[in-house]
C-alpha positions in Angstrom: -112.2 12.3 37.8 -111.3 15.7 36.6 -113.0 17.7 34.7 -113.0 16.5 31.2 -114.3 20.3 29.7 -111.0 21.6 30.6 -108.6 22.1 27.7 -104.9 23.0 27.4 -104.5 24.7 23.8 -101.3 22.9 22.0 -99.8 25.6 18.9 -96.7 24.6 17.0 -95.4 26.6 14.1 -92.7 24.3 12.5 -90.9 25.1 9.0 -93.4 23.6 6.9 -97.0 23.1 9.4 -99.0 25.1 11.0 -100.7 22.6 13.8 -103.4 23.5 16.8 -104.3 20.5 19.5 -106.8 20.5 22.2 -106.1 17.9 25.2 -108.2 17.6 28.1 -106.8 17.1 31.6 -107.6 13.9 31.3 -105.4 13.5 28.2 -107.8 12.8 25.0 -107.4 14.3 22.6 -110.2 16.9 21.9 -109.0 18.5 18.5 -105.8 17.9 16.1 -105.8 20.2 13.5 -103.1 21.1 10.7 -102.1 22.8 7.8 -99.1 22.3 5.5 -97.6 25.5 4.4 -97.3 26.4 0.5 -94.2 25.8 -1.3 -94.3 26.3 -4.9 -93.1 23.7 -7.8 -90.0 22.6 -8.1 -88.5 25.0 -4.6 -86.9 22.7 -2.2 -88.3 24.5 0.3 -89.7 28.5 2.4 -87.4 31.6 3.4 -88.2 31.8 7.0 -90.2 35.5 6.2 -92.5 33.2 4.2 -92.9 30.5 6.5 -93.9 33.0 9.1 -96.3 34.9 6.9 -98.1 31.9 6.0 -98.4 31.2 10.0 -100.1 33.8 10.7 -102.5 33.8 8.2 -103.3 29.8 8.8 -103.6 30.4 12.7 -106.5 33.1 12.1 -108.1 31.2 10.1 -107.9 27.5 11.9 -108.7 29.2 15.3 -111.3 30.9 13.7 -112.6 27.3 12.3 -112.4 26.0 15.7 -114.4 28.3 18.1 -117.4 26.7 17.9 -116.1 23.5 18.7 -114.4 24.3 21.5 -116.7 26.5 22.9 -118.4 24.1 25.6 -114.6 23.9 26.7 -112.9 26.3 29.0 -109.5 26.9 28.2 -107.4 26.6 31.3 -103.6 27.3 29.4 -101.9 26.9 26.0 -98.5 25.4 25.7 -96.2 26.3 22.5 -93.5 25.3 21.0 -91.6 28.6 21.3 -88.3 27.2 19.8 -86.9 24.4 17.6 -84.6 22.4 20.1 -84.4 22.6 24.8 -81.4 24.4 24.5 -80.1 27.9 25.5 -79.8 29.7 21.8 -82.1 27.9 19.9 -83.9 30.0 17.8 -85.8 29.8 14.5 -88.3 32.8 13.5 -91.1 30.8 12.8 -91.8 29.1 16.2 -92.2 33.0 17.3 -94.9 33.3 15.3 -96.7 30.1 17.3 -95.7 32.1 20.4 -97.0 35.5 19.6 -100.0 34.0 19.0 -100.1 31.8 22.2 -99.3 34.7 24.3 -102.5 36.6 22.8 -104.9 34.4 23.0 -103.6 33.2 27.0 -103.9 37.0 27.9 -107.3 37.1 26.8 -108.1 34.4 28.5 -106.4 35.2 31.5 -105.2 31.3 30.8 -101.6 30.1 31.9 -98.8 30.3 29.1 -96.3 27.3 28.8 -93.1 27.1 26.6 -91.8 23.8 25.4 -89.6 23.4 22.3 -90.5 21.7 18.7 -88.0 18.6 19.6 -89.8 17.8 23.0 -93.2 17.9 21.1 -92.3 15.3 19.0 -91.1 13.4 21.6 -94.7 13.4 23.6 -96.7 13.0 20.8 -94.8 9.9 19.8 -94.3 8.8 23.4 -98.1 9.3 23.9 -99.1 6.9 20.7 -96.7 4.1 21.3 -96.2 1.6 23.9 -92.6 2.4 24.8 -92.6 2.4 28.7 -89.2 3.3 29.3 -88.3 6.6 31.1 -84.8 6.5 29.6 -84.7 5.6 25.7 -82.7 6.6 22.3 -84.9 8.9 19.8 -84.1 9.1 16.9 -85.6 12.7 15.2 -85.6 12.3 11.7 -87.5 15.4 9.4 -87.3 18.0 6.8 -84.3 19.6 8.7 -83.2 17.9 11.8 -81.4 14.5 11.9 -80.4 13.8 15.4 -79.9 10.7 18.0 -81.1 12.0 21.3 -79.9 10.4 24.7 -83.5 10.7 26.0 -84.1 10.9 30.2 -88.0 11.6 30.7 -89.2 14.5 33.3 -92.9 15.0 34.6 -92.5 18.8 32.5 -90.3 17.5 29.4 -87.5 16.1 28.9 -83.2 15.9 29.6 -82.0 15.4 25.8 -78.9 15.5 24.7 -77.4 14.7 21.2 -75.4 11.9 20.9 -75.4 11.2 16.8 -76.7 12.9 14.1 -75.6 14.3 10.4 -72.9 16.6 10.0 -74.2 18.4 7.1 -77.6 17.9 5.1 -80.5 16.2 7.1 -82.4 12.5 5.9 -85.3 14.9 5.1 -83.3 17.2 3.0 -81.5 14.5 1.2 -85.0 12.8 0.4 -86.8 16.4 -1.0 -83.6 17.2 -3.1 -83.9 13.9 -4.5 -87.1 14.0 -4.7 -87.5 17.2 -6.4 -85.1 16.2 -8.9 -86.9 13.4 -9.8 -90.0 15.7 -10.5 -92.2 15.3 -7.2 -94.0 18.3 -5.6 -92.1 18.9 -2.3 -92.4 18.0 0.6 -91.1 14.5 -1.4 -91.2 11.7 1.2 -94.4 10.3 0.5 -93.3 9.6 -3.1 -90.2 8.1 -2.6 -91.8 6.1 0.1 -94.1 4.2 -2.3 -91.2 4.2 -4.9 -89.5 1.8 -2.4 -92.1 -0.4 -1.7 -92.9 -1.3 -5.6 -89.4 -1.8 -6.2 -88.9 -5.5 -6.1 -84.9 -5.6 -7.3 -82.2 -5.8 -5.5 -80.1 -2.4 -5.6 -76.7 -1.7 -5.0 -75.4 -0.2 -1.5 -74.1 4.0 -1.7 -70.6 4.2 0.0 -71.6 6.0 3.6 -69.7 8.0 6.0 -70.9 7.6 9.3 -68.6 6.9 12.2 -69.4 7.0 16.5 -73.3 7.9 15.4 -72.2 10.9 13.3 -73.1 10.2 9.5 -72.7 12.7 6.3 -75.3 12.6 4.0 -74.1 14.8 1.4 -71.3 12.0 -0.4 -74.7 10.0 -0.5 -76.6 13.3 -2.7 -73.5 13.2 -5.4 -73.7 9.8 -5.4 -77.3 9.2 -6.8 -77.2 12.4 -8.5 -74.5 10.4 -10.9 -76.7 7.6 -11.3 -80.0 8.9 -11.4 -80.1 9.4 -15.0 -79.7 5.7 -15.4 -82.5 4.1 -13.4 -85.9 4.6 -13.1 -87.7 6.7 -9.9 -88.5 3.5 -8.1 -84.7 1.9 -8.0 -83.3 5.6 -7.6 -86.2 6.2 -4.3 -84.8 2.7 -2.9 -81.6 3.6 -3.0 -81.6 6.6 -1.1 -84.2 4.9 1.5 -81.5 1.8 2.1 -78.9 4.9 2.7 -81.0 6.5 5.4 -81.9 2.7 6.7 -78.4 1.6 6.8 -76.7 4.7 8.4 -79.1 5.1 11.1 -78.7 1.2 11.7 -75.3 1.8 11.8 -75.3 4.4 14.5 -78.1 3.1 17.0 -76.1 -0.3 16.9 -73.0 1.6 18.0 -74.9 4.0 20.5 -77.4 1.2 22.1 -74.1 -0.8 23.0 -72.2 2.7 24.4 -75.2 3.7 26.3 -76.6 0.4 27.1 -80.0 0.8 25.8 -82.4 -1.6 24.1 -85.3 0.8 23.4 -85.3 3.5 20.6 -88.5 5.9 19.8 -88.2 7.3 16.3 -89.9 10.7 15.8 -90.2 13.5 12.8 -91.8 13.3 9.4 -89.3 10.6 8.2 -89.9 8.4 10.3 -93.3 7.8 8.8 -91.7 6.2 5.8 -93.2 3.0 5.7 -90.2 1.3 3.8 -87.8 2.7 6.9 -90.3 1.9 9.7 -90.6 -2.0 8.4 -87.4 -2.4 7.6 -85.5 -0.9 10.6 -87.6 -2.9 12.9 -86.6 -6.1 11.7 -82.9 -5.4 11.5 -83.4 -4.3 15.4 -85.2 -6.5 15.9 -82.3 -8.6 15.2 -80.3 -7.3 17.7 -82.7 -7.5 20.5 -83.3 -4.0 20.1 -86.7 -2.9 20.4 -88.3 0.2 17.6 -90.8 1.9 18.4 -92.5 4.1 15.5 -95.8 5.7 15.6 -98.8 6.4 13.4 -98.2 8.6 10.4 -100.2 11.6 11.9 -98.2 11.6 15.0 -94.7 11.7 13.4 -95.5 14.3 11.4 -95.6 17.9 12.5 -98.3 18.1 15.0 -99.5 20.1 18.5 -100.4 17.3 20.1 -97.2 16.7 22.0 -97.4 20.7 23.1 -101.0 20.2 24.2 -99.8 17.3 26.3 -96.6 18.7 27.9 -99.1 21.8 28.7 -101.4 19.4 30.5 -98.5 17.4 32.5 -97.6 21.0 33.5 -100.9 22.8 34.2 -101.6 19.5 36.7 -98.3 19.6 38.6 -99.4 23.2 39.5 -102.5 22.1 40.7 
């Protein structure tokens, strides 16, 4: 068996978490820490200078927090997301931060250094907690900025993605926090709206949307409800806007399982942890003999695990 007291560090510094893992080579997860970054009432969101500052300040601190409990581990490597998507150009200051910080602590150590990007992360840490055991699936990445359907080809170090759908303008995240935060919630918003949706028993009527080949516009959707949502209370107006998201990205995955012949679809990003969209989406797929796989809240959501894992498929290939 190998040696369960060696540990690949995980460090992903997204847009709105700061998150540190801890895998074994065996795969268990050893630690899965995380911290949401400050945004103050009534913003929508964090310049990028923020986001960053905030970073750094939480990584001291949570590393700090953990050296005690790692400390009958040895840390063989780290693995971080260094960038937002696996494609050349993508860039996003905050994710440098994550690195920075990786590249420190590895030279210290004298501990291998791994890359991956904040897209494949999700992917492995949702592929890790479900029971999809497909090497070629549709993901569908759903969070506070990124809405994309991702023609998905699995690799022993990552993963062949390419996007085949996703928004043309705002993101589902974005759409839910401006709503959201026009309703009064404290952003991030999802959670609210979330249990809106689930106490609202009525039927509501359907938003016009435009979304065509997998490629949807969300931002017809925002004028829509912002000239209705004067009229109806916060749980009608939060199933509204759900039933938009649900309905689009029904729309598309039926279009794109047919084109691309797939049955299987892994849905990632913070989202996707709507419990209203999760239920719902799997049933309509369900109808269609398509299978959904969604994962536990805490894995959807910003996390390192799926950096911690990549790190370990890679560390053990080079063994």
């Amino acid at each position: 068996m190998i040696c369960k007291n060696k540990i690949i560090l995980g460090i992903d510094t997204s847009c709105y978490t700061t998150s540190i893992a801890a895998i074994n080579l065996n795969k268990e997860i050893i630690i899965n820490e995380k911290k949401m970054l400050k945004v103050k009432n009534g913003n929508r969101g964090l310049r990028q200078s923020d986001a960053f500052f905030q970073h750094v300040n939480n990584l001291g601190d949570m590393f700090g927090d953990l050296k005690n409990r790692i400390k009958d581990y040895d840390i063989v490597g780290l693995c971080v997301s260094s960038k937002p998507r696996p494609i050349e150009g993508s860039y996003m200051p905050v994710f440098g931060c994550g690195y920075k910080f990786a590249k420190t602590i590895s030279s210290v150590l004298n501990a291998k250094l791994y890359e991956t990007s904040h897209q494949e992360c999700h992917i492995e840490s949702a592929f890790y907690d479900t029971n999809i055991d497909k090497d070629r699936f549709l993901c569908i990445h759903m969070s506070g900025g990124t809405t994309e359907i991702l023609l998905v080809n699995r690799k022993l170090d990552g993963y062949d993605i390419e996007i085949v759908g996703a928004t043309k303008d705002i993101s589902a995240g974005q759409l839910i926090d401006r709503v959201g935060v026009k309703l009064g919630y404290e952003f991030p918003c999802g959670k609210y709206l979330d249990q809106n949706a689930l106490k609202c028993s009525v039927d509501v009527h359907n938003l016009k949307i435009s979304s065509k080949e997998g490629y949807i516009n969300f931002s017809g959707v925002e004028n829509q409800i912002f000239s209705i949502i004067d009229d109806y209370s916060n749980e009608y107006i939060s199933k509204v806007i759900l039933n938009s998201i649900l309905d689009s990205i029904y729309k598309s995955i039926i279009y794109l399982s047919d084109k691309y012949n797939i049955k299987d679809v892994l849905f990632v990003g913070g989202v996707s942890s709507s419990e209203y969209i999760s239920c719902n989406m799997i049933d309509k797929l369900s109808n269609n003999k398509i299978n959904a796989f969604f994962t536990k809240p805490s894995f959807a959501k910003d996390n390192a695990i799926g950096s911690g894992i990549i790190g370990v498929n890679r560390f053990l290939s080079e063994v």
